[in-house]
C-alpha positions as CSV (number, residue, x, y, z in Angstrom):
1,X,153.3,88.6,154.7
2,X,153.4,89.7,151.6
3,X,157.1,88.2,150.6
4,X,155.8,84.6,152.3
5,X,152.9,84.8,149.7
6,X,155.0,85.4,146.8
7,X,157.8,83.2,148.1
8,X,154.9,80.3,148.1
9,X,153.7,81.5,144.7
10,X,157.4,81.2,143.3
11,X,157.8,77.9,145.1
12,X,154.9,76.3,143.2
13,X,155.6,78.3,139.6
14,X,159.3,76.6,139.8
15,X,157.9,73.1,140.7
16,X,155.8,73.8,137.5
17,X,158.6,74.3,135.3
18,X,160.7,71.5,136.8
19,X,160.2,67.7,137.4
20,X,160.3,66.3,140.7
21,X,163.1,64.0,141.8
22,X,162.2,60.0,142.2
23,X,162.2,60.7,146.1
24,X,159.3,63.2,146.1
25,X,161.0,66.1,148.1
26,X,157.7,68.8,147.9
27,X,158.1,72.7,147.5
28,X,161.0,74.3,148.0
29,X,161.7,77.7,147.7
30,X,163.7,78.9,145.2
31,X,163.6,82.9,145.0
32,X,161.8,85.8,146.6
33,X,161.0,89.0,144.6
34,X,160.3,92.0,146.8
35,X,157.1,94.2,145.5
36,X,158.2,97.5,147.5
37,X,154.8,99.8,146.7
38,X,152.5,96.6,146.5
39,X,149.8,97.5,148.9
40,X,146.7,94.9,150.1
41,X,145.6,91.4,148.4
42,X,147.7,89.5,145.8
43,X,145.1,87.6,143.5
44,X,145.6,85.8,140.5
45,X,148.6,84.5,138.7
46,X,149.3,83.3,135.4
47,X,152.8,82.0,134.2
48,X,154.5,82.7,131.1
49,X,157.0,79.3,131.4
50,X,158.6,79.7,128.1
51,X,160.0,83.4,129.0
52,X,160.2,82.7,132.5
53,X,157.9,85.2,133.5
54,X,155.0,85.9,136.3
55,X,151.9,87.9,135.8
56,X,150.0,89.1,139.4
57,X,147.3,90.7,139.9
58,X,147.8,93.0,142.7
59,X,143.9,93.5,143.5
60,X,144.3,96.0,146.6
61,X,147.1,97.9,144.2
62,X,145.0,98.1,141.3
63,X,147.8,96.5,139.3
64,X,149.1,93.7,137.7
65,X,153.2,92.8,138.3
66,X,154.9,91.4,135.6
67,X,158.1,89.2,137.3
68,X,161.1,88.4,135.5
69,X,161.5,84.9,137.1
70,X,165.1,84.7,135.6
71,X,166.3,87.7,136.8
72,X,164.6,87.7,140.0
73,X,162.8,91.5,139.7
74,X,159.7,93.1,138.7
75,X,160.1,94.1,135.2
76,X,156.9,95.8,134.9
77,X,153.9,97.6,136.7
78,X,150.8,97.4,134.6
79,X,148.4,100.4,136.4
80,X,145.0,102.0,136.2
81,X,143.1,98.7,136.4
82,X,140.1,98.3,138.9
83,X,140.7,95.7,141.0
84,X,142.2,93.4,138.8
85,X,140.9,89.3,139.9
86,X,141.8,87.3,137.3
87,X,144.1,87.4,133.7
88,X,145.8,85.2,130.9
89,X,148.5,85.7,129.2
90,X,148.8,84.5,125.6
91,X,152.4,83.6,125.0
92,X,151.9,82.9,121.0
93,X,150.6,86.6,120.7
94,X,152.6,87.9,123.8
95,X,149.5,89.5,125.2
């Protein structure tokens, strides 16, 4: 369930980044990124476009996952949050 809800979440964060075609052809998917460890809910996102990078809060994990987008991997595990429902990123001071 898990990879389907990222999958979606990557769907939409490339359709972000990229125009549509003139025939309107929707979501596709474009990657999956496997979160072995991530356990319950996956909140909030925010999207780094410029460095092609995803920021989730994983609320049942107490974490937030920092995706490489490019790459196609977690590049980072952000721990020791409590229940962590909501972030923004601020790509001009990269925090």
């Amino acid at each position: 369930m898990k990879h389907l809800v990222l999958a979606i979440i990557i769907a939409l964060a490339g359709n972000y980044l990229a125009a549509t075609d003139s025939e309107g052809a929707g979501l596709q998917l474009k990657q999956t990124i496997s979160l072995p460890g991530v356990e319950g809910r996956i909140d909030h996102l925010d999207l780094d476009a410029a460095n092609e990078r995803l920021f989730v809060c994983a609320l049942g994990n107490n974490t937030v996952e920092v995706l490489d987008l490019r790459k196609g991997e977690r590049v980072r595990t952000i721990s020791g949050l409590g229940s962590p429902q909501g972030l923004v990123y601020i790509w001009r001071t990269r925090s």
